[in-house]
N, C-alpha and C positions, 0 to 999 in steps of 0.2 A: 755601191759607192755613195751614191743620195743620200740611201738611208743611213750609212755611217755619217755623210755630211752634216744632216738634219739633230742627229744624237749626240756628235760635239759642239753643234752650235747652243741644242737645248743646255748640255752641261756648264758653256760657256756662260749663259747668261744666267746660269741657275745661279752661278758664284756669286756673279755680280749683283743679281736683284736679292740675295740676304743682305748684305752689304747697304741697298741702296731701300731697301725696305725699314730697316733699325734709322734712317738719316731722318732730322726734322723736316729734310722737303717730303718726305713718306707722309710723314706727319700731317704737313701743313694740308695737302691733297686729300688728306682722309677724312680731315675736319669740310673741306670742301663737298666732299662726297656726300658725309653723313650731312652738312646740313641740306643737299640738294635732295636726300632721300626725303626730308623731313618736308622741303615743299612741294614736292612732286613726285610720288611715290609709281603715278600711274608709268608716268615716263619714266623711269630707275625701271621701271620692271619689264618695260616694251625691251629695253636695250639691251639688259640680262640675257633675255631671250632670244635675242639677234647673236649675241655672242656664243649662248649655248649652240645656237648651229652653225656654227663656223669651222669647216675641217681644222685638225690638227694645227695645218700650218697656217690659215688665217690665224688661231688664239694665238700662237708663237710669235706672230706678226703684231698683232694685235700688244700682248705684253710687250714686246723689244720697243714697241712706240710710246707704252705707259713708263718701261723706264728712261726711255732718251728723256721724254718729258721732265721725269722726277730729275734725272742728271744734270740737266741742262738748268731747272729752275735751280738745285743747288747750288750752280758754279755762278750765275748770276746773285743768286743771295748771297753768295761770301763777297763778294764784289761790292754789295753793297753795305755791308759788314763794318768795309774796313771805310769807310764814307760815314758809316754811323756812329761807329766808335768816337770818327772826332768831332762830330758832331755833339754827340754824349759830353766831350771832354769841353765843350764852348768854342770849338773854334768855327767860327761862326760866319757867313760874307756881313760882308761892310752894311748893308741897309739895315740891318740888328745892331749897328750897335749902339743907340739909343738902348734897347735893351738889356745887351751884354753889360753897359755901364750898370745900369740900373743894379742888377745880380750881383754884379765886383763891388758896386758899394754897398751890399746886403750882407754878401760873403765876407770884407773887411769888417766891419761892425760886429760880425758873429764871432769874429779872431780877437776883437779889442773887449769883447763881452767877456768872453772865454779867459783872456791874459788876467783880467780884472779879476776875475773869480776864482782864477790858481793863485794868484798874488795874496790874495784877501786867505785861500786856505793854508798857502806856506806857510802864511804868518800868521794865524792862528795852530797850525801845529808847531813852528818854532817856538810858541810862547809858552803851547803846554809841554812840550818838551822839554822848558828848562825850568817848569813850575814840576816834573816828574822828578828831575835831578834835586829840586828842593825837597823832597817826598810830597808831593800833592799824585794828585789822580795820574793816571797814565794815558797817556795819548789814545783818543777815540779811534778804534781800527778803520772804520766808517768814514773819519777826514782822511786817511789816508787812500783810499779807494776812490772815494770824490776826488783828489787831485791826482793821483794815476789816469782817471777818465780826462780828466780838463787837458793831462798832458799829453795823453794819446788823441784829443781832438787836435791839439798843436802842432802835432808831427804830423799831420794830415791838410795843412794848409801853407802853402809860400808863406815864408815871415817879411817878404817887400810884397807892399800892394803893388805893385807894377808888374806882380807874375802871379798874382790872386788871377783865377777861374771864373766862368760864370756860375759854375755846376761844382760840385762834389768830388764826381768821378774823375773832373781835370783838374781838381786842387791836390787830390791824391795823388795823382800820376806825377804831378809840377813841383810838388813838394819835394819828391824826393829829389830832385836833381837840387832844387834849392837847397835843401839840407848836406850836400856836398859840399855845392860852394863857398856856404857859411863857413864850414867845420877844417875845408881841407883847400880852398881856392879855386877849386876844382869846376872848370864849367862841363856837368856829364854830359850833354849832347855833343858834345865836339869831342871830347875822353874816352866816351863809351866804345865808340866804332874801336879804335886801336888796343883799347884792354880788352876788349874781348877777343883780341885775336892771341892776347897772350895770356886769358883766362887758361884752368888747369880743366881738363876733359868733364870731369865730375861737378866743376861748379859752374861750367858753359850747360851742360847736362839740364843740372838744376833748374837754372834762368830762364832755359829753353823753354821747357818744360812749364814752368810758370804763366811767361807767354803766350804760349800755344791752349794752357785753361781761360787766358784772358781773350782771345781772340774766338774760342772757341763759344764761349756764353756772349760775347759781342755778338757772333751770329746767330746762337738761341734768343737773344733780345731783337734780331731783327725778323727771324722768323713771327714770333708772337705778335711784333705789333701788324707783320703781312696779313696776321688774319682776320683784320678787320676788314677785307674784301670781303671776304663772304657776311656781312651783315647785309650785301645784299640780297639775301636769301635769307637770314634768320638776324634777327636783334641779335640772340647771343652768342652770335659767333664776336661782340662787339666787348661784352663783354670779359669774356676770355681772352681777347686780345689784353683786356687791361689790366687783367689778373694777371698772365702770363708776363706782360712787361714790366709787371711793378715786381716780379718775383727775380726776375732774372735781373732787373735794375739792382738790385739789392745782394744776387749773387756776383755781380759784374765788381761791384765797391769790391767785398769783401776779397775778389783775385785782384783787383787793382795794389790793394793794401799790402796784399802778399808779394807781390808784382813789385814794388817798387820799395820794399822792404828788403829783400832781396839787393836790389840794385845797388841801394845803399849799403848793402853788408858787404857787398863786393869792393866798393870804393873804398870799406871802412878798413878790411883784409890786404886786396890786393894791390893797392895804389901805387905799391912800390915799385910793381913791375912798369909801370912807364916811368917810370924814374930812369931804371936800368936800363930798358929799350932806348930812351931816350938821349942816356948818354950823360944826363943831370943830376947833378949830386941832390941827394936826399938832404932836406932840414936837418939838422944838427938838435935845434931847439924847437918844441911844440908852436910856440909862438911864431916860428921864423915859416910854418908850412903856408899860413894862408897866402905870404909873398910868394914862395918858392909855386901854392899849386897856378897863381895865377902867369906867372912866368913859363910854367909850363904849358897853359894853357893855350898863350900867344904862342910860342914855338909851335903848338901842332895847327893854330891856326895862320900863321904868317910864315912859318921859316924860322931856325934859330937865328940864324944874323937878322931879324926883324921882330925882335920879344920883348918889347918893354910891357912891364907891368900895366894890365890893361884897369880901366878902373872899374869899380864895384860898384856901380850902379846898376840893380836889379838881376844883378847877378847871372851877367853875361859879357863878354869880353868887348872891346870896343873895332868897330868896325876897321877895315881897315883906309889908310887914309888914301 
């Protein structure tokens, strides 16, 4: 009976350490190990040795403790994950924000550069466009690619400075919800919770799914920067910590983008179902939604008998009184 006991416990754990052997805490522990061979090899090899004679059930022992280890350090890494994310995103405590001003007024300025220089190439392609229709030359394909980029830098940044980011990765995330409000009234942080309860399977699926790459490289960006512990043992583990963060910083944008691209195509699709849920007649006229989303927006934050149009300032609803 032991020894049945002892050969489902090995298979039990055999499951579990592929599983936990593929995780970046594997990872992080390995770049540990290998730089501790690299300063001390005499000791890496006394300990091998100690281990090569350890019956059966001491190694069994021995592994179930390297993986609680790795287990444990991963559920603390996602933990701190979701701490860095928003950290990433600027939101920052109060003694930074001397600094966080500093970056909103960098960030703003990079949006009035940007507006300037899509404006500047509109209007140099409206003009040769209507010097094309005289027969002159035909519009340069190249301005039109330069203001495709100016315009995708746009839709990546809140168009009210009073929801500009200090960072990048939270002007992406901010934007989209801004880009709601502008287009449809719509404040999505208050929105978001109740359409997604009436999203269709497949496009909750989707969003899901989105989030969970986003969350998922947040914690690959915190792993890589962990690994600048072991510089106490080699410079470059110091290195590769900054390599690995600048990579995963740049895969992190790129699911943000997706991420909140997304969000907005939801809002752009489905918005009608809080209409319905809600019990609130649908605009009539394009013009008439930006009143109608922000009406609706007070009903799901006040109560309907407490909706008056809240005002539009930075595009979020006004507290309540």
């Amino acid at each position: 009976m032991i020894t049945s006991f002892w050969a489902g416990l090995t298979a039990r754990v055999s499951e579990h350490a592929i599983g936990l052997l593929l995780s970046p805490a594997c990872g992080f522990w390995a770049v540990g190990v290998c730089a501790w061979l690299l300063t001390d090899r005499t000791a890496a090899t006394v300990w091998w040795d100690r281990a090569a004679q350890l019956t059966p059930v001491g190694q069994l022992a021995v592994l179930v403790v390297v993986l609680l280890l790795i287990a444990a350090s991963g559920v603390l890494a996602e933990q701190l994950a979701r701490g860095a994310l928003l950290v990433l995103q600027g939101y920052w405590p109060r003694t930074l924000s001397p600094l966080r001003k500093r970056l909103v007024a960098r960030q703003w300025r990079r949006k009035e550069t940007w507006d300037e220089q899509w404006a500047a190439l509109y209007t140099q392609i409206a003009e040769a466009a209507q010097d094309e229709e005289d027969g002159a030359t035909a519009v340069d394909p190249s301005l039109l690619d330069q203001l495709l980029v100016y315009e995708q830098r746009l839709t990546q940044i809140p168009g009210h400075r009073s929801q500009v980011m200090p960072t990048r990765l939270g002007n992406v995330l901010r934007a989209g919800g801004t880009r709601v409000h502008d287009k449809y009234g719509l404040d999505a942080v208050r929105c978001w919770p109740p359409l997604w309860l009436l999203l269709p399977e497949e496009t909750r699926t989707e969003v899901a799914g989105a989030k969970t790459e986003l969350d998922l490289i947040a914690l690959w960006w915190t792993w890589t920067v962990l690994l600048a512990v072991w510089t106490a043992l080699t410079p470059w583990a110091l290195l590769l910590a900054a390599v690995g963060s600048l990579l995963a910083r740049t895969a992190l944008i790129a699911s943000a983008v997706r991420y909140a691209d997304l969000v907005g195509a939801v809002f752009d699709i489905h918005r009608d179902l809080l209409y319905q849920a809600l019990g609130r007649p649908r605009p009539a006229a394009p013009q008439d939604e930006i009143i109608a989303g922000r009406e609706l927006t007070a009903a799901l934050l006040r109560g309907p008998a407490l909706a008056p149009p809240p005002p539009t300032d930075g595009g979020h609803p006004a507290r309540p009184s």
